[in-house]
Every structure is written in C-alpha cells, then in structure tokens.
C-alpha positions in Angstrom: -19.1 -9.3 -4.1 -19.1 -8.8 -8.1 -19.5 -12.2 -8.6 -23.4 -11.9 -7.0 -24.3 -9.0 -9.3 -22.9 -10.0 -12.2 -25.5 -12.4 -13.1 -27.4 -10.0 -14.7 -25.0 -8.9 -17.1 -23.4 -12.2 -18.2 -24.4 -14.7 -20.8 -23.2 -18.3 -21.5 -21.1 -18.3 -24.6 -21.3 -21.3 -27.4 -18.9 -23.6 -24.9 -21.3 -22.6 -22.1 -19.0 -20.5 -19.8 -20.6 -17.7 -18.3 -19.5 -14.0 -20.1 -20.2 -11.5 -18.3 -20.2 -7.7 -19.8 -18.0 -5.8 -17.8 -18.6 -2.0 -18.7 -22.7 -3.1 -18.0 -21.2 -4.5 -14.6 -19.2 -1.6 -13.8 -22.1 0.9 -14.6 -24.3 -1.4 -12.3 -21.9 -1.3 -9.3 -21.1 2.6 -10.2 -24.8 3.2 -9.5 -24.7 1.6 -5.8 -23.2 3.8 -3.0 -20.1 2.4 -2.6 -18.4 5.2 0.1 -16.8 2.9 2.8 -17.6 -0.3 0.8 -15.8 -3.2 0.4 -16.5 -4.7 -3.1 -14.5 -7.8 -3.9 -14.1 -10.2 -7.0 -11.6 -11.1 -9.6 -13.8 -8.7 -11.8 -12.6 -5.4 -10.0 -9.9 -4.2 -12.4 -12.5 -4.9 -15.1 -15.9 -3.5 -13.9 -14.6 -0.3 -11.8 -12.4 2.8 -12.6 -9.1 3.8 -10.9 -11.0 6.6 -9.3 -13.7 4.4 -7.7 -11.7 2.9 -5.0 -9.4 3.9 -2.6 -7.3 0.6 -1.7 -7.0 -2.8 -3.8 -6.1 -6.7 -1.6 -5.2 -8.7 -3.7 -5.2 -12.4 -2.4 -2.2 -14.4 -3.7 -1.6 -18.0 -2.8 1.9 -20.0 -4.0 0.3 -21.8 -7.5 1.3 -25.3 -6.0 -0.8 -24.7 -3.0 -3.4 -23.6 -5.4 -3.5 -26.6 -7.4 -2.8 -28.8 -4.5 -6.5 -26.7 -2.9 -8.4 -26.7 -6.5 -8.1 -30.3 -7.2 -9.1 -31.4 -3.5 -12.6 -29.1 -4.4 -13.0 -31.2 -7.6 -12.4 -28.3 -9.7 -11.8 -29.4 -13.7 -8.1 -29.9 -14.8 -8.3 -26.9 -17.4 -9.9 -24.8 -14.9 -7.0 -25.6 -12.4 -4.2 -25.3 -14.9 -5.9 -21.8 -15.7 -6.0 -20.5 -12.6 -2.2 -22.1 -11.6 -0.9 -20.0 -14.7 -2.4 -17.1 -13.9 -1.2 -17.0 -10.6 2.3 -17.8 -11.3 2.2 -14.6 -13.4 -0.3 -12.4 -11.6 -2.4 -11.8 -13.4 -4.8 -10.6 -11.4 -2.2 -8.1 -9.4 -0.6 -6.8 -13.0 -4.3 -6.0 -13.8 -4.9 -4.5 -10.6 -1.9 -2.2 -10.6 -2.3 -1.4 -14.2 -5.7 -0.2 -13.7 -5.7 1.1 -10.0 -1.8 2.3 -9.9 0.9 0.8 -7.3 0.4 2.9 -4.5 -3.3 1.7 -3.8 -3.0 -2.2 -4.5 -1.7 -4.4 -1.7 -0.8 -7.7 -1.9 -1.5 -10.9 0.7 0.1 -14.3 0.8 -2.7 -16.5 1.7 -0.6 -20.1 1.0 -0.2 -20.4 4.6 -2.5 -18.0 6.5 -5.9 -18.3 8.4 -8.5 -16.7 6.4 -8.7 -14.3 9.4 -5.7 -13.7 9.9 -5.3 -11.8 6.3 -8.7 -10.2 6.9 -7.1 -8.5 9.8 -3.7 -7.8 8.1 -5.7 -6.0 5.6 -7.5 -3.8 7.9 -4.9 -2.5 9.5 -3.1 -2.0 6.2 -6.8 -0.2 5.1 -6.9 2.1 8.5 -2.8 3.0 8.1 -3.6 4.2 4.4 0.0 3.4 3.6 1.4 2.4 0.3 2.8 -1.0 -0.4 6.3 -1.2 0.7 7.3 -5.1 -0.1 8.0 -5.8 -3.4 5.6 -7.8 -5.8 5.9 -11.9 -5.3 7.2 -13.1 -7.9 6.2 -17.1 -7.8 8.3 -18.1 -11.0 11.3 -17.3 -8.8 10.4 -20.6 -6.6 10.6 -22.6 -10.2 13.8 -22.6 -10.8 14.1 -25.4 -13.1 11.9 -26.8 -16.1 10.9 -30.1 -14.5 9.5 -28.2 -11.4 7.4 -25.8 -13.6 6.1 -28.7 -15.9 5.0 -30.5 -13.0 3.4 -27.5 -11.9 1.5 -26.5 -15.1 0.5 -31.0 -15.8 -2.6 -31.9 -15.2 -3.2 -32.7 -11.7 -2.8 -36.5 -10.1 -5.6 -38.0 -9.3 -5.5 -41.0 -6.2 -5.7 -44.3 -8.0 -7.4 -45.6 -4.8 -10.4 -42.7 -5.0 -11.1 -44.0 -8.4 
C-alpha cells in the first residue's frame, strides 16, 4: 500500500495537508522487490514508471454512491466534493492510462459490488493477462441535465435530526 510508505516522504504544507514527494516515493518503492507484488494507492501513476508494473485496477465507484459513502464516514464537505469531481472525470484512470498505457489498466465498478467479489474479478482478469475490452465509464453520461450534476457537486445534506 503507498499510502503506508509514503510517510516518510511527505510533509504538511502551510494548510496542513500532507504533501508527499512523489519521485522520493517512487525511488523508495523502486528499491523493494516488487516481482509478483501487488502495490496499491491512488499514488501509483505518480510514484512508479510504466515499466514497473505489469497490470493497473483501477477501483471506480458511480460519484453519487461515493458521496452518499464519504459523508456517512464523516469525511469534510471539500474533501467529498473533491473526491466526487474527480471521479466523475477519472481522474485517477486518465492518469493511470496516461502513465501505464490502455492495454495494462483495468477498470472495476465497485458502486454495487462486494469488496470480494472485485478482488476476485480482478484475479482472474490478472491470471488471463488480457487487455481491457469494455470501454472506459464514463459517469457524466448518467448526468444528463444541470440540476442533477449541481446536486451532485453541492455540499452534502446533513440529517437535521443528527444535529
């Protein structure tokens, strides 16, 4: 997992958000065997090269069940709305396939899947060694109008009766 080693190569910036120094990172997990590893973390496409790894999952989850997930763990309305955006993009899969190339990154939709049951689509995906073959999700499709997507990207509701 990146995020566990990254410690040591991340700083807290004026706002006090943890920065971490991805080449240092990358050099760090570089110097660990890493044949037949799994290394995972939003990090990847930052800290390692295109040659260091032979296949990329990328979790995906639809953004409303996302939001709908970070707010019932507490998580801090900018930090939701952050991580909603990005996923209605992808930005982590445009990294990934930027850096690692299409034929190595996979993509799972984890909106409505047992935790084990992607873990096992995965490894089967892993042990065939096929390319993708679906096309990318594209989440802005389900957002078809501009009320829907402003609702999406507002600050999350809170339960007047929790507060």
């Amino acid at each position: 997992e990146l995020n566990s080693i990254a410690g040591p190569h991340s700083v807290a910036d004026d706002s006090g958000e943890l920065v971490v120094d991805v080449k240092a990172l990358g050099q760090a997990v570089r110097g660990r065997h890493l044949s037949n590893a799994v290394v995972s973390g939003h990090l990847l496409a930052d800290a390692l090269r295109g040659a260091d790894v032979d296949f990329v999952a990328v979790l995906r989850c639809d953004p409303a069940v996302l939001k709908r997930r970070l707010t019932s763990r507490g998580y801090a309305q900018e930090k939701i709305l952050e991580n909603v955006e990005a996923e209605l993009i992808g930005v982590v899969l445009d990294a990934a396939v930027r850096k690692f190339g299409p034929l190595k990154v996979h993509e799972y939709d984890t909106s409505r899947t047992k935790p084990a049951s992607v873990a096992r689509k995965i490894e089967l995906d892993l042990l065939a060694g096929l390319p993708q073959t679906a096309p990318w999700m594209d989440w802005t499709l389900g957002y078809d109008s501009s009320t829907r997507l402003r609702s999406l990207l507002s600050a999350p509701r809170t339960d007047p009766a929790s507060t």
